[in-house]
Backbone bond lengths (Angstrom), bond angles and torsions (degrees), N, CA, C in turn:
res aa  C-N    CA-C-N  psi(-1)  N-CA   C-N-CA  omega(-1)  CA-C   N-CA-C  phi
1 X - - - 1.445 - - 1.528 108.78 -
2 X 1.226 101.64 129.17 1.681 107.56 -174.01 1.737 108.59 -76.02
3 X 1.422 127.80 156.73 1.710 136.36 174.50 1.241 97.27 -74.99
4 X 1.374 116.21 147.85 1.115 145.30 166.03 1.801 130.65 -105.58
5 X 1.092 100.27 119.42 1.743 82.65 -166.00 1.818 105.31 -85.64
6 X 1.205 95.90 161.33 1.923 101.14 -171.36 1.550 90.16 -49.36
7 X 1.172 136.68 -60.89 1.673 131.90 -178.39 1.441 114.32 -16.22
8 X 1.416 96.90 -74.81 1.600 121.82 -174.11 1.670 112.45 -42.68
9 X 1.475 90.97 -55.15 1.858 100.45 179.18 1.161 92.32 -67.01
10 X 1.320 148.96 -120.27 1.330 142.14 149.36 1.690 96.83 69.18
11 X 1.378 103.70 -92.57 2.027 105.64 -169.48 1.217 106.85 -63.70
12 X 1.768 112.38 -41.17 1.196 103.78 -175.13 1.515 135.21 -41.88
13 X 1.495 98.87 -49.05 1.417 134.18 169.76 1.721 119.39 -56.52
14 X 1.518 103.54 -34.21 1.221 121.22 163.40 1.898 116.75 -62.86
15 X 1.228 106.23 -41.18 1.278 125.17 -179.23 1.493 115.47 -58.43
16 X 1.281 110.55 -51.91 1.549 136.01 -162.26 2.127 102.74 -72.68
17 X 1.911 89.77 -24.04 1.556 99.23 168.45 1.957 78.33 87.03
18 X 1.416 129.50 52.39 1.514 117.99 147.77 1.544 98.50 -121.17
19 X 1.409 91.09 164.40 1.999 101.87 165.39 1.852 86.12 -145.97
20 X 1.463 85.80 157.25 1.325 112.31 -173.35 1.964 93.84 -129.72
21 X 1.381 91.63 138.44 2.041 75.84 157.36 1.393 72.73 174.53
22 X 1.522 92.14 146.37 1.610 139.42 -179.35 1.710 122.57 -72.46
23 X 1.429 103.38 101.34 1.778 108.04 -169.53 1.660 99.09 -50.56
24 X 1.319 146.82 141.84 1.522 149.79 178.14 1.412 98.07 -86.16
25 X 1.121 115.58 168.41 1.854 111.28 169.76 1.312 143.00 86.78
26 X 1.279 105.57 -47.28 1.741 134.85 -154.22 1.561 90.03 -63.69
27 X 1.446 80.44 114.58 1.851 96.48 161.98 1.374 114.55 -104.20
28 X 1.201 122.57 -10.56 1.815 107.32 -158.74 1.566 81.89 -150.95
29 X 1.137 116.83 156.22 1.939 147.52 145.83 1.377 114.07 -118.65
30 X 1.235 131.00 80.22 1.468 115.32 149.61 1.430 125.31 -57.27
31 X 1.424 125.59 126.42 1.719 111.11 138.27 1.210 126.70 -123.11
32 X 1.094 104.05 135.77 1.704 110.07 -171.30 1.895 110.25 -90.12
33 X 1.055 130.18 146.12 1.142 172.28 -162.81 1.387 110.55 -109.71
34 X 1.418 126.70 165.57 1.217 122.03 171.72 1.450 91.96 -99.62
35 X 1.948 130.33 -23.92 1.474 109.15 -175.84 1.796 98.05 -120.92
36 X 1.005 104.81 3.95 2.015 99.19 173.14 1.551 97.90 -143.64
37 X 1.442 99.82 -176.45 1.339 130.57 -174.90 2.099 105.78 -132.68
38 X 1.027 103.57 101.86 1.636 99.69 163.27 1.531 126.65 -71.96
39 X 0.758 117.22 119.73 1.495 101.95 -178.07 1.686 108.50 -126.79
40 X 1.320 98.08 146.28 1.926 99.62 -163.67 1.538 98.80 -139.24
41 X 0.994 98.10 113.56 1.657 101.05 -160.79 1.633 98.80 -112.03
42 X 1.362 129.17 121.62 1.686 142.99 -169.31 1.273 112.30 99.86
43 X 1.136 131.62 7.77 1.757 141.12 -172.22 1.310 92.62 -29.00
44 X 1.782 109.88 159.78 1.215 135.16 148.13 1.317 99.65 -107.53
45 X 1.552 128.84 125.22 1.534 136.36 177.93 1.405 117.54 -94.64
46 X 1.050 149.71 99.05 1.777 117.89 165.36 1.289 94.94 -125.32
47 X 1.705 102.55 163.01 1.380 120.61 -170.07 1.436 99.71 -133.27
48 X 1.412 99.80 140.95 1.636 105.54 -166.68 1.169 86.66 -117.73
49 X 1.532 125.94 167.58 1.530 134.86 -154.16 2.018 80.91 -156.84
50 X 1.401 110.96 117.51 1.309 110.81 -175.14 1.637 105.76 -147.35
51 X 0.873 138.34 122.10 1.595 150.19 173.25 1.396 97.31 11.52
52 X 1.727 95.02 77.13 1.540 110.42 -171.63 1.084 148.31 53.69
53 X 1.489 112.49 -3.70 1.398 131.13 159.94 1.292 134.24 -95.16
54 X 1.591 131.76 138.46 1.570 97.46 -160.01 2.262 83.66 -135.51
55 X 1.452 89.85 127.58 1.240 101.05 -177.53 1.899 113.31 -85.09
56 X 0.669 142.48 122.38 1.520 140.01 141.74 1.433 131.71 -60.91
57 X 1.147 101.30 113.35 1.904 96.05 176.80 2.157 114.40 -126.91
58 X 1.230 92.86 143.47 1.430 86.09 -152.54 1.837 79.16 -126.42
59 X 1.175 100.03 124.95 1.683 118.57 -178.75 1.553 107.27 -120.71
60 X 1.623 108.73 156.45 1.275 101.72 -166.25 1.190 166.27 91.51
61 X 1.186 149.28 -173.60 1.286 125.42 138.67 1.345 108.54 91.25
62 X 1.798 138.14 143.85 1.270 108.28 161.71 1.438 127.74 -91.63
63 X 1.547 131.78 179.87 1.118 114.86 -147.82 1.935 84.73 -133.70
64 X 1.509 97.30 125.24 1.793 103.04 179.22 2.005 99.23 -119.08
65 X 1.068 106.15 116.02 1.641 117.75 -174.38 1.796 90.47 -87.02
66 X 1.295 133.12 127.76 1.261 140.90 157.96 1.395 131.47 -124.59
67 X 1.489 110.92 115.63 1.537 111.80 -140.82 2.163 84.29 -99.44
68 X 1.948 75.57 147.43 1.605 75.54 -178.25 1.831 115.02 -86.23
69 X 1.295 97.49 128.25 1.472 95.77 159.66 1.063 134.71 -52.78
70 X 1.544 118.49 144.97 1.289 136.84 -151.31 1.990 95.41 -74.70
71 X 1.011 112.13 144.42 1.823 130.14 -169.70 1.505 99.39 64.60
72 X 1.140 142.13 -2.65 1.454 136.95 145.64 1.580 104.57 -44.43
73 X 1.604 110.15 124.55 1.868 111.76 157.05 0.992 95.50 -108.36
74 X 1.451 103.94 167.29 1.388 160.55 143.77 2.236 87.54 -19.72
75 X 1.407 113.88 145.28 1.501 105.85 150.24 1.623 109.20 -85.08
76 X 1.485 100.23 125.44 1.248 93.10 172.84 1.266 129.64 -82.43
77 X 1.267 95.71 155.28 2.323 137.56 -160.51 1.738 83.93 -54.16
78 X 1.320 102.54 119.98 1.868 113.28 -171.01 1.999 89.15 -99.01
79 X 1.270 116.09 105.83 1.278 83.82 165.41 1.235 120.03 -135.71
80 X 1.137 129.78 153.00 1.698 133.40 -167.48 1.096 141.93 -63.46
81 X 1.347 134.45 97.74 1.075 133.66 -160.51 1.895 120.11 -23.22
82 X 1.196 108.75 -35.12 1.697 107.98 -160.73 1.482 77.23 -95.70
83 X 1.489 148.27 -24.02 1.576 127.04 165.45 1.450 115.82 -56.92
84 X 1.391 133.71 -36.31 1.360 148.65 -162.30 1.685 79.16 -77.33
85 X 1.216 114.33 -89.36 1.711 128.57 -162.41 1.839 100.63 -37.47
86 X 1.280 110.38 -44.11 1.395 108.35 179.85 1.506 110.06 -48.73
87 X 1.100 108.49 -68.73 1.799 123.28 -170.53 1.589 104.53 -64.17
88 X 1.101 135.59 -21.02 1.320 133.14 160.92 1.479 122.57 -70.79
89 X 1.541 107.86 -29.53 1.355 121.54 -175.07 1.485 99.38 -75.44
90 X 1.263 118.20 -48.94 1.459 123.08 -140.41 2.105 99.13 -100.27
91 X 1.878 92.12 -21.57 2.240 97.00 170.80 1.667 92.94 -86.19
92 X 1.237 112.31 -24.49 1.666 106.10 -151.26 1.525 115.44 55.81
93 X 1.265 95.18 102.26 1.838 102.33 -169.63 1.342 86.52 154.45
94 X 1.761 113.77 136.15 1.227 146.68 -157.33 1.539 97.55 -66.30
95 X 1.375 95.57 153.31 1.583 117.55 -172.01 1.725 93.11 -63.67
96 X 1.055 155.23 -80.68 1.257 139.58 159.00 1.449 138.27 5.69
97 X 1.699 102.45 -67.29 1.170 95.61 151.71 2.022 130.04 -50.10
98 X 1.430 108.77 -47.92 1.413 114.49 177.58 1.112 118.19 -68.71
99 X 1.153 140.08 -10.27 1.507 150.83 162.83 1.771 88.31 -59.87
100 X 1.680 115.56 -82.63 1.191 125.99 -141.77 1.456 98.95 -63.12
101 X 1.416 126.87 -30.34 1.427 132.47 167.17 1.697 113.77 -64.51
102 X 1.373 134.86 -57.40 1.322 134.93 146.80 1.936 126.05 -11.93
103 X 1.685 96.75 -57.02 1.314 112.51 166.59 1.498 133.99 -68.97
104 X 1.285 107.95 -20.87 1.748 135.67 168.97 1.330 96.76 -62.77
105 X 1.266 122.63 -60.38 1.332 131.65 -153.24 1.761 121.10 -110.72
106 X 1.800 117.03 9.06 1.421 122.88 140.34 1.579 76.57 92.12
107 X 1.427 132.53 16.32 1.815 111.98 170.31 1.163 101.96 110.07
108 X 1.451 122.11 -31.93 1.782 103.55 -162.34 1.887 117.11 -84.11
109 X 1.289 106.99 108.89 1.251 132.61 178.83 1.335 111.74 -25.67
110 X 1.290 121.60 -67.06 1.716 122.40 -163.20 1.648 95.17 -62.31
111 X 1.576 107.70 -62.07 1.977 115.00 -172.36 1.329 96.59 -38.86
112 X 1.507 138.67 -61.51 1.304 134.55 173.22 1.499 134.17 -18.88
113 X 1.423 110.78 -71.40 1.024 133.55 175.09 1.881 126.28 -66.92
114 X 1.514 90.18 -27.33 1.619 109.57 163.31 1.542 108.99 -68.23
115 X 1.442 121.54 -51.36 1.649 125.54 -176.22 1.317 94.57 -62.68
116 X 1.424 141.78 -38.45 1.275 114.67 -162.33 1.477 112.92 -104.81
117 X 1.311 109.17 1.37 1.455 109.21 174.81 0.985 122.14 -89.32
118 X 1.660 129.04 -15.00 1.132 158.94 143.68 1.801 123.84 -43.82
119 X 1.372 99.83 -39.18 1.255 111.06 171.21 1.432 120.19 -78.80
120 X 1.289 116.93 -10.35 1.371 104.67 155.06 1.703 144.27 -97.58
């Protein structure tokens, strides 16, 4: 396989319809867990932009795992009133119920409305 110079990759990549480019700055990466917190403190960030999808990759850096203490929650799932009313409108079944189905499923609308349409 022949070298490629950064140019070459560069258009190529341009061609294919990706971009790549480098977040400036970035001191910290958290990710949270439902039972720790990673934390990566000096990251290298870049974000790739790909047939509408845009990936993040975070290199580097060192990596501090911090486990949550016990009666510590989760921040709780904020969710919007016209999301709740939607998924109730669209299972038919009380805003209550569509909340508690919403909350099962971390916000995402369609999975929601699939569990409860199913349930009947």
């Amino acid at each position: 396989m022949r070298k490629m110079s950064s140019r070459q990759a560069r258009r190529l990549m341009s061609q294919l319809g990706m971009s790549v480019e480098e977040l400036p700055d970035v001191r910290q990466v958290i990710i949270r867990t439902s039972r720790k917190d990673l934390v990566i403190d000096g990251p290298s960030v870049s974000v790739t932009n790909m047939q509408g999808q845009t990936i993040y990759q975070v290199t580097g850096g060192s990596i501090t795992e911090v486990a949550m203490e016990e009666g510590e929650e989760e921040t709780p799932l904020s969710l919007p009133e016209e999301d709740v009313r939607l998924v109730a409108q669209q299972a038919k079944v009380s805003l209550e119920t569509a909340k508690k189905a919403l909350e099962a499923v971390a916000g995402d609308l369609a999975q929601a409305i699939l569990n409860l349409s199913q349930r009947k």
